[in-house]
C-alpha positions in Angstrom: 138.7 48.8 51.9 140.4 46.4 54.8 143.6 45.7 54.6 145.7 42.7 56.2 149.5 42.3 56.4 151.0 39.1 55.6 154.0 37.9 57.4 155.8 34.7 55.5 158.3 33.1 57.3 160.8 30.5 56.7 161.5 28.0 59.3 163.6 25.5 59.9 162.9 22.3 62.3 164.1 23.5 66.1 164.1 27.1 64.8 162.9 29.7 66.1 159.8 30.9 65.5 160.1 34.8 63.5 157.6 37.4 63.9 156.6 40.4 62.7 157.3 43.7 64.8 156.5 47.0 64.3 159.5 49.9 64.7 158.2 52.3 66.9 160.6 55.0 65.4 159.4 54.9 61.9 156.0 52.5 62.2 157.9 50.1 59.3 157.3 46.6 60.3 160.3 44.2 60.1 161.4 40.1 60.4 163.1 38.6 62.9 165.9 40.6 64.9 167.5 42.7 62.7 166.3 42.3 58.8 164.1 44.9 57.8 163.0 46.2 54.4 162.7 50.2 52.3 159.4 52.1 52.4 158.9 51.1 48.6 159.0 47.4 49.7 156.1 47.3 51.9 153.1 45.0 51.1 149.6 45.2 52.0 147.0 42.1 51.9 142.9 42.4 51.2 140.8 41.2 53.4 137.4 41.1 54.1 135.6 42.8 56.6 134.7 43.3 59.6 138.5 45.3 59.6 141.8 45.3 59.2 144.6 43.5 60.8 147.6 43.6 60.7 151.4 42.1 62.4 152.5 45.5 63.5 151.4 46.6 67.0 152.0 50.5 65.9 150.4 51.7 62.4 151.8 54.7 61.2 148.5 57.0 59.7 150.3 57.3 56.5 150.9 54.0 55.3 147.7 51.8 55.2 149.7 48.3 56.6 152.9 47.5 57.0 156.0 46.1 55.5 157.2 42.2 55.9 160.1 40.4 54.7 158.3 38.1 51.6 160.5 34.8 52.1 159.4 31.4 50.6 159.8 28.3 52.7 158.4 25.5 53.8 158.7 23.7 57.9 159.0 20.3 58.7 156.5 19.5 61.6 156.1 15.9 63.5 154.7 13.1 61.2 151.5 13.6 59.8 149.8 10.4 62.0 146.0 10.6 62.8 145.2 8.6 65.9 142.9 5.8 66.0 141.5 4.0 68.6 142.6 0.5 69.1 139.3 -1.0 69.9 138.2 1.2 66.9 137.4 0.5 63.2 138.8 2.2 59.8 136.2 2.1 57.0 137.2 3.1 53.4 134.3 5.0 50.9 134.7 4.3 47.4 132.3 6.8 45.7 132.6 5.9 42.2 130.8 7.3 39.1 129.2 4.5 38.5 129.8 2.2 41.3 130.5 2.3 44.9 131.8 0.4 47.5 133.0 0.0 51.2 136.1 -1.9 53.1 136.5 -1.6 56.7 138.8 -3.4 59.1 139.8 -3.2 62.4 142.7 -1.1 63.7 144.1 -4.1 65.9 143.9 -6.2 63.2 145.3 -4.8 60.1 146.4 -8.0 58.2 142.6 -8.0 57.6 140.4 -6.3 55.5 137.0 -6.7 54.5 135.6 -5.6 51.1 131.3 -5.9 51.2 130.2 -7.9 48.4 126.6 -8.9 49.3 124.4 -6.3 47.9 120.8 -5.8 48.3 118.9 -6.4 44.8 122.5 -7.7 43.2 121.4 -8.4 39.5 122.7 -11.4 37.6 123.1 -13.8 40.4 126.9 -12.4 40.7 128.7 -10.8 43.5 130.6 -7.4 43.2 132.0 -5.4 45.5 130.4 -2.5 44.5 126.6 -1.0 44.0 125.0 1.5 41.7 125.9 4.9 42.4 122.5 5.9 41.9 119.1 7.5 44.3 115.7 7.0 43.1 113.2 10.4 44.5 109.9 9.9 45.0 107.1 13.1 45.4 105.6 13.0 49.1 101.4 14.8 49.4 103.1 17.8 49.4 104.9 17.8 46.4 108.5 17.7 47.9 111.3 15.1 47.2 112.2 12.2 49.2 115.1 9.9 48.6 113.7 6.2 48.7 116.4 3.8 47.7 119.7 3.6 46.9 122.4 1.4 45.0 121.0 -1.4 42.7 117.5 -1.0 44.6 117.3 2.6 43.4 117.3 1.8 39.8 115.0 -1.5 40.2 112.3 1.0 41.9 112.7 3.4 39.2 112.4 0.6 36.2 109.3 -0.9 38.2 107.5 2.5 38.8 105.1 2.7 35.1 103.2 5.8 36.9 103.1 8.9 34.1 105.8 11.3 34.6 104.6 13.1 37.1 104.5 10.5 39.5 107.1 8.4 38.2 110.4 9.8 40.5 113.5 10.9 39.5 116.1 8.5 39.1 120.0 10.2 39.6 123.5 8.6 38.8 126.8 9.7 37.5 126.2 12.9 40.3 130.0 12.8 41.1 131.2 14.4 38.3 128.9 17.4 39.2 131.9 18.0 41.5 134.6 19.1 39.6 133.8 22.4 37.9 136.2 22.1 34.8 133.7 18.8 33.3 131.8 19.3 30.5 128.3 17.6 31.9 126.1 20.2 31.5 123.6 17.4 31.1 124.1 15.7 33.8 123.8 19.1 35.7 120.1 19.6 34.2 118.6 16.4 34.9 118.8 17.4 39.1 115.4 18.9 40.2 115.3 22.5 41.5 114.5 21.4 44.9 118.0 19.6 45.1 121.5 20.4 45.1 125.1 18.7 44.6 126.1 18.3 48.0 122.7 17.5 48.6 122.5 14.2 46.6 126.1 13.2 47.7 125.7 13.7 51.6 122.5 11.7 50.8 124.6 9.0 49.1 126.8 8.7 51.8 124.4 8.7 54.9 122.8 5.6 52.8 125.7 3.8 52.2 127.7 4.5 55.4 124.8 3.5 57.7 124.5 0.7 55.4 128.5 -0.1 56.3 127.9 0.6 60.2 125.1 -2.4 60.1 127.7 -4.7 58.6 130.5 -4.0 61.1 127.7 -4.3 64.2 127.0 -8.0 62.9 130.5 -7.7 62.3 131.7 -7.2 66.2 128.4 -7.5 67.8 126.0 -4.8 68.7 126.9 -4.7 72.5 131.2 -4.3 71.6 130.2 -1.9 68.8 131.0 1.5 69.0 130.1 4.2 65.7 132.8 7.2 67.3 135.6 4.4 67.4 135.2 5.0 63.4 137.8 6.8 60.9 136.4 7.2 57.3 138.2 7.6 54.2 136.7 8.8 51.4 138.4 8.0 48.2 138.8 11.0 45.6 140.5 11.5 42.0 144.0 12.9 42.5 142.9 15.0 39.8 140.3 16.5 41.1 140.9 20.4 42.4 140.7 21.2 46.1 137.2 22.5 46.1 136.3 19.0 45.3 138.3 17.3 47.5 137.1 19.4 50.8 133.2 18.9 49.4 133.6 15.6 50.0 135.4 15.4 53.6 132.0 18.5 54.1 129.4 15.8 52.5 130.4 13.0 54.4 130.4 15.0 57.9 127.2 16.7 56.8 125.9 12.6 57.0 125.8 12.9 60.7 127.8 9.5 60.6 131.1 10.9 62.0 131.5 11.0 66.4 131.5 14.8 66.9 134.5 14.2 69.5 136.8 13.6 66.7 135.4 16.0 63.9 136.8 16.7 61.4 140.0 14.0 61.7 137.4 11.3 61.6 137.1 12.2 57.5 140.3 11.5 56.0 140.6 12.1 52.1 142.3 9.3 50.3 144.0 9.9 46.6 142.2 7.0 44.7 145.6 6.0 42.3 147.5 6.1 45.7 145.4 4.1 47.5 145.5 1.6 44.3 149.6 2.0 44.0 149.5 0.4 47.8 147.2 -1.8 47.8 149.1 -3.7 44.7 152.3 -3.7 46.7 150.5 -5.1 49.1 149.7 -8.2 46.7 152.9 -8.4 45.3 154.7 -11.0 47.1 152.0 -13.7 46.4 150.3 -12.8 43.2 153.4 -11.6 41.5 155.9 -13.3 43.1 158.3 -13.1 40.1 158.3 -9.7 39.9 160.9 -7.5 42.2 160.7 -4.1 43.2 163.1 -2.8 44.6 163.9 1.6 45.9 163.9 4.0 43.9 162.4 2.3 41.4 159.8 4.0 39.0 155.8 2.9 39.3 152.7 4.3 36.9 149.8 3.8 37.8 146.4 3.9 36.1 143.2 4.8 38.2 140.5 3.6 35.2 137.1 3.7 36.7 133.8 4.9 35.1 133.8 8.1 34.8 137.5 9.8 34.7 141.0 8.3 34.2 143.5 9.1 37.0 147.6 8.5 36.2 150.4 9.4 38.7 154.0 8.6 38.8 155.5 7.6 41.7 159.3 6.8 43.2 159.4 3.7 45.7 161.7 5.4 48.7 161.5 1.9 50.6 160.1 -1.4 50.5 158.6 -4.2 52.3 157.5 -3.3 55.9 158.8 0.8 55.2 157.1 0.6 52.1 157.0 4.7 50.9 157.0 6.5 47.8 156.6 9.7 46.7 155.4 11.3 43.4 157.1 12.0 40.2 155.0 14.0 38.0 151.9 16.2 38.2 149.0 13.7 38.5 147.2 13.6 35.0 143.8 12.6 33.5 140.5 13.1 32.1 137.0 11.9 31.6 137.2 9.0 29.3 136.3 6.1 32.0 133.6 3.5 31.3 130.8 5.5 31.0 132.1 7.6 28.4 131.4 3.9 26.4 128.3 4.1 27.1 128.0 7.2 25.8 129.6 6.3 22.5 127.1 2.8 22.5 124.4 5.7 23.0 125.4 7.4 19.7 125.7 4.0 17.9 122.4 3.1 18.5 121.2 6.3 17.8 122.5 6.2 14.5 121.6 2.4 13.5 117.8 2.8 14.9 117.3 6.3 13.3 115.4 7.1 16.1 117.5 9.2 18.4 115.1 12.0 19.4 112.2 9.2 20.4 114.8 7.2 22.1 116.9 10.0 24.3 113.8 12.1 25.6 113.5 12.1 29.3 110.1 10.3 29.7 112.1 7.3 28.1 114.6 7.4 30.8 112.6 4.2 32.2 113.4 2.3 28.7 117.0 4.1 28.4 118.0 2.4 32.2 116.7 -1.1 30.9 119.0 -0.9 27.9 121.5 0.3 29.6 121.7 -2.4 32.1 121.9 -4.9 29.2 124.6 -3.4 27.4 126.4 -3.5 31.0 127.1 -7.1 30.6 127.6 -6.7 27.0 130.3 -4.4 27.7 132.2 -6.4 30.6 132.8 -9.5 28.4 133.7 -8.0 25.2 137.6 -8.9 24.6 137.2 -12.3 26.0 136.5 -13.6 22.7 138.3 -11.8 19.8 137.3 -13.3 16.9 136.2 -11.3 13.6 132.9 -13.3 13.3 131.7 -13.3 17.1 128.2 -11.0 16.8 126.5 -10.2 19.7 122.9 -9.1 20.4 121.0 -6.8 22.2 117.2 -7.1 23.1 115.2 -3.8 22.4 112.8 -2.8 25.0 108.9 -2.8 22.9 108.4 0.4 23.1 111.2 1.6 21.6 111.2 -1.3 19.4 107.9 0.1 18.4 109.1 3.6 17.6 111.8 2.3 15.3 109.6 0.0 13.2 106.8 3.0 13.0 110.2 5.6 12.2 111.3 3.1 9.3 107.8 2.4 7.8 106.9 5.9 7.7 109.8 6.9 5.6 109.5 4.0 3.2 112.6 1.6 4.4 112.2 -1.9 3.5 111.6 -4.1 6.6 113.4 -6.0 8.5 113.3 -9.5 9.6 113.1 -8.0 13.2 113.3 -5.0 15.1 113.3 -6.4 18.3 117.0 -6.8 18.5 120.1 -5.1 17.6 123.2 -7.5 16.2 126.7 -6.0 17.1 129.7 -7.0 14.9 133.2 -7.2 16.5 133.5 -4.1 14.2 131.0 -2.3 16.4 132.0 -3.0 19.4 135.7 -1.6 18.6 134.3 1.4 16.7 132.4 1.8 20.6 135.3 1.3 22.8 138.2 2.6 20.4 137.7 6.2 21.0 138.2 5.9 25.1 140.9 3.4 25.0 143.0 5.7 22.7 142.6 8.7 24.8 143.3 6.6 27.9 146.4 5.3 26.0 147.5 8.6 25.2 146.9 9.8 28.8 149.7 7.1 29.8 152.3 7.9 26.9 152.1 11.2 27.9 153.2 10.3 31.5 155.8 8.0 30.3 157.3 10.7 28.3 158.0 12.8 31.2 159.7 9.6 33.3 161.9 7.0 32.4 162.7 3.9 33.3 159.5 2.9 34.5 159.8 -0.6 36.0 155.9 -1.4 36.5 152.4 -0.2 35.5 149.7 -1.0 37.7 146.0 -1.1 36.4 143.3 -0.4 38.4 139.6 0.6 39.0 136.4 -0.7 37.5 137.2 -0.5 33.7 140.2 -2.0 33.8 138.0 -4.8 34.7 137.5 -4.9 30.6 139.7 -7.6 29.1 139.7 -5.4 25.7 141.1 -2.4 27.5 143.8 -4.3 29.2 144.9 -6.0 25.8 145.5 -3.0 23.6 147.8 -1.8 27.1 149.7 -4.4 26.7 150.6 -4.4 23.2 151.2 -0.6 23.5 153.4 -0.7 26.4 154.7 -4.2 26.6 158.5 -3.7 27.0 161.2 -6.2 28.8 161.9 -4.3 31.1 158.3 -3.0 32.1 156.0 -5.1 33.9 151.9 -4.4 33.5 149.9 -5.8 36.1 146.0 -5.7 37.2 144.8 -7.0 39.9 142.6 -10.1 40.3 139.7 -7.6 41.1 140.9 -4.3 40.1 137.1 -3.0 41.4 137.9 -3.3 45.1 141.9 -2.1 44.7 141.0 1.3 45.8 138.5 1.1 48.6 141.0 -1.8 49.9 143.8 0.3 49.4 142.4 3.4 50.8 142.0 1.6 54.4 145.4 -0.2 54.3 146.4 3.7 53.6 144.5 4.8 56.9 145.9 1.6 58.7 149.2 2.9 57.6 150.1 6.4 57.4 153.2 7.9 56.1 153.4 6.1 53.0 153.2 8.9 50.9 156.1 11.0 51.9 155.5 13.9 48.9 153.6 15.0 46.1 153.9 17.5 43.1 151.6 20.2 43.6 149.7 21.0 40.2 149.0 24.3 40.7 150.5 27.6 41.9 148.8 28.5 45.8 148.6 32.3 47.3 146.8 35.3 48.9 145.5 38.4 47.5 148.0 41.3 48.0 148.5 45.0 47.7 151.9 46.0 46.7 153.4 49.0 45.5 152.3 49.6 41.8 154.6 49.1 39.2 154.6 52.0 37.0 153.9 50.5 33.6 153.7 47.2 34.7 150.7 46.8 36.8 146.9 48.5 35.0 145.9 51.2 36.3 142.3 50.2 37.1 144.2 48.4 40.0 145.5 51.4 41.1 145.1 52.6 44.7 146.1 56.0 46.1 147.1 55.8 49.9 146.4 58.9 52.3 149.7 60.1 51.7 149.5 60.1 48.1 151.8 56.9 47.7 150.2 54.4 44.5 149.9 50.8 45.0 148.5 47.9 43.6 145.7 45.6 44.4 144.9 41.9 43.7 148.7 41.3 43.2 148.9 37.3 43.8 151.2 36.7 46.9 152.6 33.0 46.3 152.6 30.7 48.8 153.6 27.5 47.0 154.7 26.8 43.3 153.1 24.6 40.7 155.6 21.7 40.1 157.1 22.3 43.4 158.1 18.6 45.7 156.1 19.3 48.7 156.4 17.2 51.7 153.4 16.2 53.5 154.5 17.1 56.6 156.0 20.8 55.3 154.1 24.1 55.8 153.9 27.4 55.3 153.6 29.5 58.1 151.7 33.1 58.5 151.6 35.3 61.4 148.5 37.8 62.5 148.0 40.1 65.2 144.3 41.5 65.7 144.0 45.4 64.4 142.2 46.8 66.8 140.8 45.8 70.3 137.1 43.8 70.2 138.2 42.6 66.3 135.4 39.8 66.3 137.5 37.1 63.5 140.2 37.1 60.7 139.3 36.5 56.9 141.6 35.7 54.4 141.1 33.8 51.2 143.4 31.5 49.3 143.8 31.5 45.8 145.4 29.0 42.9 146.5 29.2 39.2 147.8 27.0 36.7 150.6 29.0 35.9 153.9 29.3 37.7 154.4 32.8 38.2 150.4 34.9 38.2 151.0 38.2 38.5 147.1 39.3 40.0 144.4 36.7 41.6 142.0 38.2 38.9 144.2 36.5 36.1 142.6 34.2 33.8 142.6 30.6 34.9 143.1 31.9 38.6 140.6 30.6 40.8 139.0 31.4 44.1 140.0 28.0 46.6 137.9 29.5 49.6 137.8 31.6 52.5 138.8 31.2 56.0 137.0 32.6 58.8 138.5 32.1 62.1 136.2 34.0 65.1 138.6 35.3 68.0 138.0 35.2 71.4 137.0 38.8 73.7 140.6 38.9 75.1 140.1 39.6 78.7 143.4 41.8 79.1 144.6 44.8 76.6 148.5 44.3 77.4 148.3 40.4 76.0 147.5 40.4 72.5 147.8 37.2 71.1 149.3 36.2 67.7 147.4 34.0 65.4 150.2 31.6 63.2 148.6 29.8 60.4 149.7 26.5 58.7 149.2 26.1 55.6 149.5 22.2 54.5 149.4 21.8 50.5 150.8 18.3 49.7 148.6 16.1 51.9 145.4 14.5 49.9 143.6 17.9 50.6 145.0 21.5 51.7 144.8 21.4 55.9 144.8 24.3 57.8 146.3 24.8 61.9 146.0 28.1 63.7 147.2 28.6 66.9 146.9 31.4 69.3 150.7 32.3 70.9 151.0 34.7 74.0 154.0 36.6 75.5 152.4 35.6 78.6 148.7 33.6 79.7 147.3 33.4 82.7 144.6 30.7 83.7 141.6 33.1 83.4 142.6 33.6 79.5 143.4 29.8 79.3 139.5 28.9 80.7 138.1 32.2 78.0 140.8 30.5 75.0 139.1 26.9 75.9 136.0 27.4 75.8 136.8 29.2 72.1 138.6 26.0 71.0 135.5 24.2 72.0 132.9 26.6 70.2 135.5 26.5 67.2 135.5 22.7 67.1 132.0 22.4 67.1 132.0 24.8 64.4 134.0 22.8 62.2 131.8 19.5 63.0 129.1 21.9 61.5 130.0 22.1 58.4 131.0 25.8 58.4 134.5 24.9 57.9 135.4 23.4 54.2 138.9 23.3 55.5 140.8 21.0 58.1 141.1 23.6 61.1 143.5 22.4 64.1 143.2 25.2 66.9 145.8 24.8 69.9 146.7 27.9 72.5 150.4 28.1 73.7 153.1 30.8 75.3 155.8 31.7 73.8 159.0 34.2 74.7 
């Protein structure tokens, strides 16, 4: 067993910094100058090999760490501002469920931004500003898989290849939901081939599609004036999504080979998709709703309604106009009834009215299931244009499956039917379809609006609120004076647009309500009936303590600051110690007791290699931040000396450099910002 102490310290801006000491008379570590804590108080943190380390330069043999002063806090730091170059460009990712889409504009022109609308193999004749989220895999002579197309083209090839199974391909869509853990779509999860992976198929997805954006912005600017490492990308993600998620992304998208490798890592930026909607409607205001005034501290909900999962936040304005800024309210809230989930329940109707289900759903009918599917597409987009109890509307039936049905009715002696060809749906239907998702998406925003007041707008975005249905039973559920609803003209491209206006504009977000409870693994002194005994462990001097106790960093519910941190202290063990570990984990609840509680759950590890230190009478300490209300948990370490002379400097460089490089990798899910400094 390793063990790690943990210093916590609080901090306040042009304070100084607090470290932990050992106390050479009695080995018992202490905080700043003069507070310093019992023998019974002293903590010990787990950590993974290769050994211990610890604060304390001197380690007394009979107590396995030492003792710190536990204090909760948070420090303000400058501004959370990512630079950009001014020649350079900003393009904004909108990985959707369904759909995807880019925006991109350029950082000396902000006022514009560009949303792509011209698609390869757009159906229908009609522009969008988004294509399929789908790949289409082909088998090369040696039996592997090789994506061939992507977007719209990806499902065309897949509908056009009539090879038998084993040479027709694998077509995959819907794949972003495989990144949140907590989603029941096991089936989704079993339709990927062996050969492949999750992050596979996304980093895949986002090499086509962000190579397909860099061509557009060379035609753009000209393939002489263009330059690919002047780019920052945003990638857009469900505030609802856990952190896992969130940092798979920003590790697909640098896993494209896409992002310069002199930036790294802070060329991937994470955008919150409802926040990037919230701004970009604010951003519209003053022309398309010119009647309508916000003004600070005003209360806004808005309602992120894509394909696949439903994302609501609350959010304070703290200023308007050009210093535009709000913060959050509430916990961000949602769920997986976006417009997919329709299609699901359209599935099941069908199912039911054909009698045919198993013939219908089997995987070598996937061909005849994507055909369909695209049909009932453009059935589903117009329905609540036309709301009249006698408006039927039909559905062609591919013939094979129009086939099966006829064959499936005959057999069991049904009287036929004028044709089977077709299927006519009644206005009846197509509620009984869409009424189960809009009521769980209306009580998804009642449940928000009972937690805030005075809520003087609701903003609608994302590619189902594109349906004129959904919109309309809003409206007459939450239609109040003194509340204005409003959608934008093309609530599809609100997020993508929003998320580069975000980029173009940092800051806006000054704070946001952390859902769940962060922190360390711990050993403490056991509680003698209070903590198990198969936590026990017995130290060399007989004293008990108790492992896995969860040492909290930050509180669910707790207003966090983008720019505020919390800041740990190491100091390497031994001489030669090759890196620090140290995990991070999270929990729903307030207050968990031990990181092997139900519903806690294992964020990640972080591995940071050290440097051979060149002289024994210099040992650096390693300080940590800890960033946990930015759009994804950030990380900064930085090396601190009593004293550094240039020969350490030149070693510590070229460590930052290997470190960096690291990071670019993809061995590092976590932002990592390494700096070396002095301090007295």
């Amino acid at each position: 067993m390793a063990f790690l102490s943990w210093g916590s310290s609080l901090k306040r801006e042009k304070c100084p910094v607090e470290r932990v000491r050992g106390n050479e008379s009695n080995g018992v570590g202490k905080i700043g100058p003069s507070s310093s804590r019992g023998y019974n108080d002293r903590v010990i943190v787990e950590a993974a090999n290769p050994g211990p380390l610890r604060i304390s330069r001197n380690l007394p043999s009979a107590v396995p760490g030492t003792s710190v002063e536990e204090v909760s806090g948070a420090v303000r730091i400058p501004d959370e501002v990512r630079s950009t170059p001014q020649n350079g460009w900003v393009i904004g990712l909108d990985f959707g469920t369904t759909f995807s889409g880019f925006a991109y504009a350029k950082v000396s022109d902000p006022e514009h931004i560009y949303v792509h609308h011209d698609w390869p193999c757009m159906s229908g004749g009609n522009e969008y500003c988004k294509t399929l989220t789908g790949l289409f895999y082909t088998k090369t002579a040696t039996g592997e898989l090789q994506c061939t197309s992507w977007g719209h083209p990806a499902r065309s090839d897949y509908m056009a290849n009539r090879g038998d199974s084993s040479t027709r391909g694998f077509y995959l869509s819907k794949f972003k939901l495989l990144l949140k853990k907590d989603l029941d779509v096991s089936s989704l999860a079993s339709a990927i081939p062996p050969s492949l992976t999750v992050s596979k198929i996304i980093t895949q997805y986002l090499k086509h599609i962000g190579e397909y954006a860099l061509s557009v912005l060379r035609n753009h600017d000209g393939e002489v004036r263009f330059s690919q490492d002047s780019v920052q990308w945003c990638v857009t993600v469900p505030s609802i999504w856990d952190d896992a998620a969130k940092q798979q992304m920003k590790v697909c998208m640098m896993d494209t080979g896409l992002v310069s490798c002199d930036s790294g890592i802070e060329s991937v930026k994470v955008v919150l998709e409802p926040e990037a909607a919230s701004f970009h409607c604010h951003q519209l205001m003053p022309k398309q709703y010119p009647k309508v005034c916000l003004d600070r501290c005003d209360n806004i909900l808005v309602a992120d309604i894509g394909g696949g999962t439903v994302d609501i936040v609350v959010q304070k304005l703290k200023g308007i106009g050009r210093d535009y800024k709000v913060e959050e309210l509430t916990e961000s809230s949602g769920g997986l009834c976006g417009g997919t989930i329709v299609d699901d329940y359209f599935l099941r109707f069908v199912s039911k009215r054909i009698g045919c289900p198993e013939e219908f759903l089997r995987l070598d009918a996937q061909n005849c299931r994507s055909r369909f599917l695209k049909d009932w597409e453009e059935i589903k987009r117009g329905f609540g244009h036309e709301m009249r109890p006698t408006t039927n509307t039909e559905i062609s039936l591919h013939r094979n499956l129009a086939e099966k049905w006829e064959d499936y009715e005959r057999r069991r002696g049904y009287p036929p039917r004028k044709s089977y060809s077709e299927i006519k749906l009644t206005q009846q239907d197509m509620m009984s379809i869409f009424d189960p998702v809009v009521d769980e998406i209306i009580k998804l925003i009642a449940a928000q609006l009972e937690k805030v007041t005075n809520i003087k707008a609701i903003f609608v975005v994302g590619g189902f609120a594109g349906s004129q249905y959904l919109m309309r039973q809003i409206r007459a559920r939450f239609s109040r004076p003194e509340t204005h609803i409003l959608s934008p003209p093309h609530p599809g491209s609100a997020i993508v647009k929003g998320a580069v206006a975000l980029a173009l504009n940092p800051g806006v977000v000054v704070a946001r309500i952390l859902k769940r409870t962060y922190g360390t693994s711990l050993t403490k002194r056991l509680e003698p009936g209070v903590d198990p005994r198969h936590l026990l462990k017995v130290a060399i001097d007989g004293s008990q303590w108790c492992r896995k106790r969860f040492d909290i960093f930050a509180k669910k519910g707790t207003r966090m600051e983008i720019n505020n941190c919390v800041k740990k202290e190491y100091a390497p063990y031994k001489s030669g110690q090759s890196h620090i570990k140290f995990d991070l984990h999270s929990s729903g609840d307030e207050e968990p007791r031990y990181t092997d509680d139900p519903g806690v759950v294992s964020e990640g590890e972080f591995t940071v290699d050290l440097p051979k230190n060149p002289t024994h009478d210099n040992v650096p300490v390693y300080e940590f931040s800890l960033y946990f209300g930015r759009s994804s948990i950030e990380l900064r370490e930085e090396a601190k000396f009593p004293h550094i002379h240039e020969a350490e400097r030149r070693v510590y460089r070229s460590w930052l450099e290997k470190m960096k490089k690291k990071q670019i990798q993809g061995e590092s899910t976590y932002t990592l910002e390494l700096t070396v400094s002095d301090y007295t």
